[in-house]
N, C-alpha and C positions, 0 to 999 in steps of 0.2 A: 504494500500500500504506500501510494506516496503521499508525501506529508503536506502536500501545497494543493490545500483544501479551501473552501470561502471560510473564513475567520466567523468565530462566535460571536455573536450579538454582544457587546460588552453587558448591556442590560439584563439579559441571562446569567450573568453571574453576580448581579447584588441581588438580597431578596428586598421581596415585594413587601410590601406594608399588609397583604393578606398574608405574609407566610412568617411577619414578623407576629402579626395575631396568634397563628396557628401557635407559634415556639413558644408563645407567654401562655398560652393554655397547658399545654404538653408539659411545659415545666412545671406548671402547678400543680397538672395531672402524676406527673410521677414522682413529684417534688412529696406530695399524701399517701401515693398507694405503693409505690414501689421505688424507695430509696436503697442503697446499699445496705442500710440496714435490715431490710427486709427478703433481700437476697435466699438470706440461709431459711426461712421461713419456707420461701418458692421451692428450695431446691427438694424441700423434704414431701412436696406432693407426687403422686404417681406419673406425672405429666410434666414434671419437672419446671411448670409454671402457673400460675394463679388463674385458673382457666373464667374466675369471675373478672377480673383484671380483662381476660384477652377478652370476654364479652362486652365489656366495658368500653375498650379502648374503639370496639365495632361499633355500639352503636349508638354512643355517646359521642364520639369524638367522627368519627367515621374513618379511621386509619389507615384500615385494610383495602378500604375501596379507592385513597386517595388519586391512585392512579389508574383504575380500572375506568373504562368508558361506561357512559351510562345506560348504554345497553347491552350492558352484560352486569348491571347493580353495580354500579361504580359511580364514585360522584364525579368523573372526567376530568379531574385535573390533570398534573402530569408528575415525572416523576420529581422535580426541586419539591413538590408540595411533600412527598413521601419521605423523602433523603430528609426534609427537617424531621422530619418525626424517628427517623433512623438516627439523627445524630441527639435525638432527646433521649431515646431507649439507649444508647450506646454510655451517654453518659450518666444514667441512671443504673446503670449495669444491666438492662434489663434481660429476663431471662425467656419472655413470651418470643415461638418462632416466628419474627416477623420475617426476617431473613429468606428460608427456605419456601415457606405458604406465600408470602405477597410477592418478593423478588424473583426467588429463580422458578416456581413453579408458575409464580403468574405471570413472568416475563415466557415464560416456555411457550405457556397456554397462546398470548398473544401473539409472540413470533411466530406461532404456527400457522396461524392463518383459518385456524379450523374454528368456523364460524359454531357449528355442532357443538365442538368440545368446548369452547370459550363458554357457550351457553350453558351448560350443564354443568361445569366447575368453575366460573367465575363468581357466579353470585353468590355460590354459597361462602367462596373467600373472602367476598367483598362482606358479607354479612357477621361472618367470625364462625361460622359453623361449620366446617371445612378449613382442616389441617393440611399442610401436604409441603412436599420435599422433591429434590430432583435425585438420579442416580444414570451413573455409566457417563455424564456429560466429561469427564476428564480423559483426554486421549493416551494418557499411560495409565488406566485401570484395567485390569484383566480381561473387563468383559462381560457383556450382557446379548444372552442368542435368543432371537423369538423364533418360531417356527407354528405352521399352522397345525392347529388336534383338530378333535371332531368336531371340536364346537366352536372354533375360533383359535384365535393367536394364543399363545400361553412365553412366559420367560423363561427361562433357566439360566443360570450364573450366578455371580455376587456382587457386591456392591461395598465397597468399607469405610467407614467413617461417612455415611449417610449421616447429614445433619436432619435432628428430629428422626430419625429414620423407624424408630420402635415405636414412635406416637404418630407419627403422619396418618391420616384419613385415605391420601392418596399419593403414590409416587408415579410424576414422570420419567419415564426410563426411557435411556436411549440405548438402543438395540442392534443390532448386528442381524439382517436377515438375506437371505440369499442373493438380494437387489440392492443391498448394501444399507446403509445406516438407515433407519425411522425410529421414532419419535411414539410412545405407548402411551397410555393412562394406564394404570395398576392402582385397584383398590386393593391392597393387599387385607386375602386371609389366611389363618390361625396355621392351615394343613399343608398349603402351597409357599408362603412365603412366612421363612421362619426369620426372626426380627432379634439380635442378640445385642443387647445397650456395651457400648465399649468403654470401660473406664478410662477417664480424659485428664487432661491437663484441668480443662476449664468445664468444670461441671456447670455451669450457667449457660452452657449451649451444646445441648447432649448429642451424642451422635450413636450410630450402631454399627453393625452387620448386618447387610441384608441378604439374603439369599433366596432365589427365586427356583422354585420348584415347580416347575409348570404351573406357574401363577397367571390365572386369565387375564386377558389383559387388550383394551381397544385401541388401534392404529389412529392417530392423531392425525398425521400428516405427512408427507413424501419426502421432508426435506433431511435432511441429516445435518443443516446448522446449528450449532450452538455458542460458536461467538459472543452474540450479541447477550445471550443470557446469559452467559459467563462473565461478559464484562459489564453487565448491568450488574451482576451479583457482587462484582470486585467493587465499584461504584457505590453502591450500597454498603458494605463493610468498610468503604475509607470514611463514610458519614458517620460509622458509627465511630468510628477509630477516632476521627476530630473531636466527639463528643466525648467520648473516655478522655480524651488527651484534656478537654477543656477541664472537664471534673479533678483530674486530676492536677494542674496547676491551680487552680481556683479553690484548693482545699490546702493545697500545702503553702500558699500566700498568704491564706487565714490563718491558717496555725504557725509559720513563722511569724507575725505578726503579736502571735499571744507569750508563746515558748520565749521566755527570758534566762540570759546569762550573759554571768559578772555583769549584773544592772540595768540590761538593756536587753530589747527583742532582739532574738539574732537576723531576725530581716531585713535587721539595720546593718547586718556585717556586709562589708564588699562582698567577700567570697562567695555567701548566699544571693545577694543581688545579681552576680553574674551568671550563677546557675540557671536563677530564673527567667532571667533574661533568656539565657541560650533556648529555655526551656517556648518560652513566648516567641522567637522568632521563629520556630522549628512549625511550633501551632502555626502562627501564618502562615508559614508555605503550605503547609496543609489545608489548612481552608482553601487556600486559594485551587491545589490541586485539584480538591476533594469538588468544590465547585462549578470545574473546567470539565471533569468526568461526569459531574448531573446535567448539567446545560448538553452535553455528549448525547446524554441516553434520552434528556427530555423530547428532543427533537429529531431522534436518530442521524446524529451526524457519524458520517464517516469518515471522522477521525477520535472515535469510541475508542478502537485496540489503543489508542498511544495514548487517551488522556485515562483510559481504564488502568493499564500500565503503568504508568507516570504515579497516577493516583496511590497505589497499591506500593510502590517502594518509598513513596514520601511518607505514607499518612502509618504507613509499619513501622516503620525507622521513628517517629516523630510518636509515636506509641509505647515504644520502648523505651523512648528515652524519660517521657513525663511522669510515668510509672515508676523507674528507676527513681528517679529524683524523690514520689510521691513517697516513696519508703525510706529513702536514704534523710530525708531533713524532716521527714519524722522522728528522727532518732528512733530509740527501744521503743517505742508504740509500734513504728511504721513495721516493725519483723515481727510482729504476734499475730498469732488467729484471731483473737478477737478484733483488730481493727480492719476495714474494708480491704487497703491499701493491695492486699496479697491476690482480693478476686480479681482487681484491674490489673496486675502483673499474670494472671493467670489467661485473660483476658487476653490480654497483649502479645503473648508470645504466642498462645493458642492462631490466633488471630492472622500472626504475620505469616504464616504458613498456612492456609483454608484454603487459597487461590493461588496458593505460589507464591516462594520466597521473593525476595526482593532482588536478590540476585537473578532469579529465571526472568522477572520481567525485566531490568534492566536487558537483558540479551533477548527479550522478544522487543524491547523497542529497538536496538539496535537491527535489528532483524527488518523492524517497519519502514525506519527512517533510510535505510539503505545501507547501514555500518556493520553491518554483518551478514556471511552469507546466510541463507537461507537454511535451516535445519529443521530437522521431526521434532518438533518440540512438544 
């Protein structure tokens, strides 16, 4: 892809005065229901999220539909209106999957084109009654083969580290079939597709094994793209990433502010003021990345792979570091279980690896912009 594309509307990347409303809501919204303190609460239900919370978030706030068209139960907007609400749950630590159910399964549903299936699994996403995840979309996973039975398509293969993948309602899978890649729905059951929870880095965003045992399953669509939903998904994880990032400078600026020695706040020592510093100019390039990647997906521009890319090694790197900082000038607080600090470091590193280190995307932009040859990546 070459890089010399019509440039981004400058205006697409500052938000609107509706989506400054949206954030001051959102904040309030999880600023009550679902702070880091509440975290370990979520973690201990079977669903490994407050499922009155995700009804909530539906259809009070309308969150899940933000970007679904409104003939498919969505309120039409686009994806900046969603990305805020990503970068509010990221910095709430939230544990509801907004990620796999709105991002990549309902970016799947869309990209497909399948007016059928949009209708049949959009609304119920957009309404919070329908869970769902993606699987096989990575091109070094083992594999997923459909083949026709008696009564339709069925899966066989596996699938690892499916995010939500033990709770999802429904997985889109991509497939391996004699005509080459497509695109399934799978409501996965109990006999056909066994679902094993994988103990994680970051238990605030559970994932599994999936395994498909001639699990029924309906053909969505001919296409075997997943670009775009991959890099809507990276797009969407650097929103949350800015949002964890935010939280966490915004909490260790309070607390060095309070935390006094020999007399004085140590907020007031250089050495800490230039940490934070580093730590704040790291956040703007992030936002700003994080921004260029939504303006990217909201309009489908193609130049998505580079600002999806770009996005994903800034907003990693700029996650690692806030975190780190967010335990280290906590002093002995910041290293115990009982304070937050440990779930955004679990968070963070969980994180920079979902969609690929920061090092792969650097060598897939290279790749893009022309500085690398071409490789299977």
């Amino acid at each position: 892809m070459h890089p010399r594309h019509p440039e981004i509307d400058p205006q697409l990347l500052s938000e609107t005065e509706e989506q400054r409303e949206l954030r001051t809501v959102l904040r309030d919204f999880f600023t009550e229901a679902s702070g880091p303190e509440d975290v370990r609460k979520h973690l201990a239900t079977p669903r490994g999220h407050d499922e009155a919370l995700w009804a909530r978030m539906a259809g009070e706030i309308g969150v899940h539909g933000l970007a679904i068209p409104e003939e498919y139960g969505g309120s039409g907007f686009t994806f900046a209106e969603l990305a805020v609400a990503l970068e509010e749950s990221g910095r709430a630590l939230g544990c509801a999957p907004l990620l796999p159910t709105v991002v990549l399964a309902g970016h799947a549903l869309l990209n497909s084109g399948d007016r059928q299936a949009c209708e049949r699994y959009l609304p119920r996403i957009a309404d919070g009654t329908l869970t769902a995840t993606a699987a096989g979309f990575h091109d070094d996973e083992p594999g997923i083969s459909a083949e026709r039975g008696g009564s339709g398509w069925v899966l066989r293969g596996t699938a690892d580290f499916v995010l939500d993948g033990a709770g999802a309602d429904l997985i889109m899978v991509r497939a391996q079939t004699t005509d080459g890649p497509r695109l399934f729905a799978c409501e996965p059951t109990g006999d056909t597709c066994v679902r094993t929870p994988r103990r994680v880095l970051d238990e605030t965003r559970r994932q599994a094994l999936v395994e498909f045992r001639g699990s029924p399953a309906t053909p969505v669509s001919e296409s075997g793209e997943v670009t775009a939903t991959l890099d809507a998904g990276r797009a969407a994880l650097a929103a949350e990433q800015v949002g964890g990032s935010g939280h966490a400078l915004d909490a260790t600026v309070e607390f060095v502010a309070q935390r006094h020695q020999f007399g004085r706040p140590i907020g007031s020592f250089q050495a800490v003021k230039h940490r934070l510093a580093d730590v704040l100019v790291a956040l703007e390039a992030a936002r700003s990345a994080s921004a260029y990647a939504t303006a990217c997906v909201a309009i489908a521009s193609p130049q998505l792979p580079v600002a999806a890319s770009a996005a994903a090694a800034v907003c990693s790197e700029t996650y690692r570091l806030a975190t780190a900082e967010y335990v280290q000038l906590h002093g002995g607080i910041g290293f115990t279980w009982e304070h937050p600090a440990h779930l955004y470091v679990r968070r963070a590193r969980s994180s920079e690896v979902l969609f690929g280190t920061a090092d792969r995307h650097r060598a897939r932009l290279a790749e893009l912009i022309g500085l690398a040859p071409r490789s299977a990546a």
